[in-house]
N, C-alpha and C positions, 0 to 999 in steps of 0.2 A: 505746551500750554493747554488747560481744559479749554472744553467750548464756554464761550459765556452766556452764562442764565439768564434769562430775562425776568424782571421783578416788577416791571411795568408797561402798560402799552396805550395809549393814546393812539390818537390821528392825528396829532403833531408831536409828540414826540415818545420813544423809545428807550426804557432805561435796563442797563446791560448791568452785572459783576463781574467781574474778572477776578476771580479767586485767589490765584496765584498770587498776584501781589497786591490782592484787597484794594482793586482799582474798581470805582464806581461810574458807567460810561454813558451819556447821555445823547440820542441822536435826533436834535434837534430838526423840524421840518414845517416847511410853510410860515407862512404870517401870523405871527404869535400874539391872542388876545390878553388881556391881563389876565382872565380866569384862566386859560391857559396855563402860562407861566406861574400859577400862582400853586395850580394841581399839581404842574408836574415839579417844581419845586419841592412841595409837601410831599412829596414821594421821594425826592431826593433825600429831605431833611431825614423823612423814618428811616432811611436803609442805612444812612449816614449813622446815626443814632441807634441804631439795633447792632450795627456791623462795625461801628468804631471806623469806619472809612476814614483816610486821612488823605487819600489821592483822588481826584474825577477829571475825567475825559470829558469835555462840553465838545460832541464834534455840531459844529455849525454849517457845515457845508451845504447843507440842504435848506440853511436858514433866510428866511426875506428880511426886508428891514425892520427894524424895534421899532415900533410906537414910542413916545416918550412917558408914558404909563406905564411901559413894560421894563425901561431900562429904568425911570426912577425907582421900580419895585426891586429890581436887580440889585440896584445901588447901594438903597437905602434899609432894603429889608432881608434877602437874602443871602448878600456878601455877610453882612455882619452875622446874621440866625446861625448857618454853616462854618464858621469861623467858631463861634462860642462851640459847636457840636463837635470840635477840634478837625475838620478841615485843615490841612495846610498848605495845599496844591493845586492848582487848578489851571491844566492844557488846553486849550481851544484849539480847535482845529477850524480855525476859519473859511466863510464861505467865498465864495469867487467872487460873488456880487459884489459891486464894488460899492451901493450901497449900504448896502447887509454889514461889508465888514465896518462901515468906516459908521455906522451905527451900535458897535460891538466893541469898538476901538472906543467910544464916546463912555461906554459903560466901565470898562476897563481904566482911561485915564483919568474917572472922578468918583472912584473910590478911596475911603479910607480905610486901607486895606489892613494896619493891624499886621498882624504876621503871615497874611496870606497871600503867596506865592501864584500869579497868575503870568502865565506866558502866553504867547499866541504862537503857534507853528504850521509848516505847511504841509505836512500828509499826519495821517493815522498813527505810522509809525513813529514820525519824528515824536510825537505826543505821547506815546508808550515810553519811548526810549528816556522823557525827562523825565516822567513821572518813576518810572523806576529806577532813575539814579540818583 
């Protein structure tokens, strides 16, 4: 497998390619404001959008809790944006915080997801291995 590019860089979050199998990898970190979430989303959306991505990696593990600003933006505006951009997969790599996840979990079970495929798993790996099967 190549190294993965980086195509984005914040101080909260991190966004990777994965070539090989046109996997889009996001590493989530710290306490995410709405502009936050809303830039590094928009940078999702272009690569999604320029690259035909149909798979992403959300790892969360370095992630604090959502605000309720960040998860209705989730919810309500970027499940669905990504989805029309023909997304169809989407691994979380959930964080330890028990917080964290069970605010992640909240976004996750009040979506209208449409045809988009979201799982939660517990390493890096397990989250490649769906994504690519």
């Amino acid at each position: 497998m190549r190294p993965l590019v980086q195509v984005f860089k914040e101080s909260f979050v991190e966004i990777l390619y994965e070539e090989d199998h046109n996997i889009i990898v996001a590493n989530w970190m710290g306490y995410l404001k709405q502009e936050d979430i809303r830039l590094g989303c928009m940078a999702l959306n272009d690569f999604i959008r320029k690259s035909r991505i149909k798979k992403h990696l959300s790892n969360q593990s370095q992630l604090k809790v959502l605000s309720r600003d960040v998860q209705n933006y989730i919810i309500d505006t970027w499940y669905p944006e990504a989805e029309k951009l023909g997304l169809q997969k989407i691994a979380i790599f959930a964080s330890a915080d028990i917080f964290a996840r069970d605010s992640v979990d909240h976004v996750n079970l009040n979506i209208g997801r449409g045809n988009l495929e979201i799982r939660t798993k517990h390493s890096m790996q397990q989250c490649m291995d769906w994504l690519i099967n």
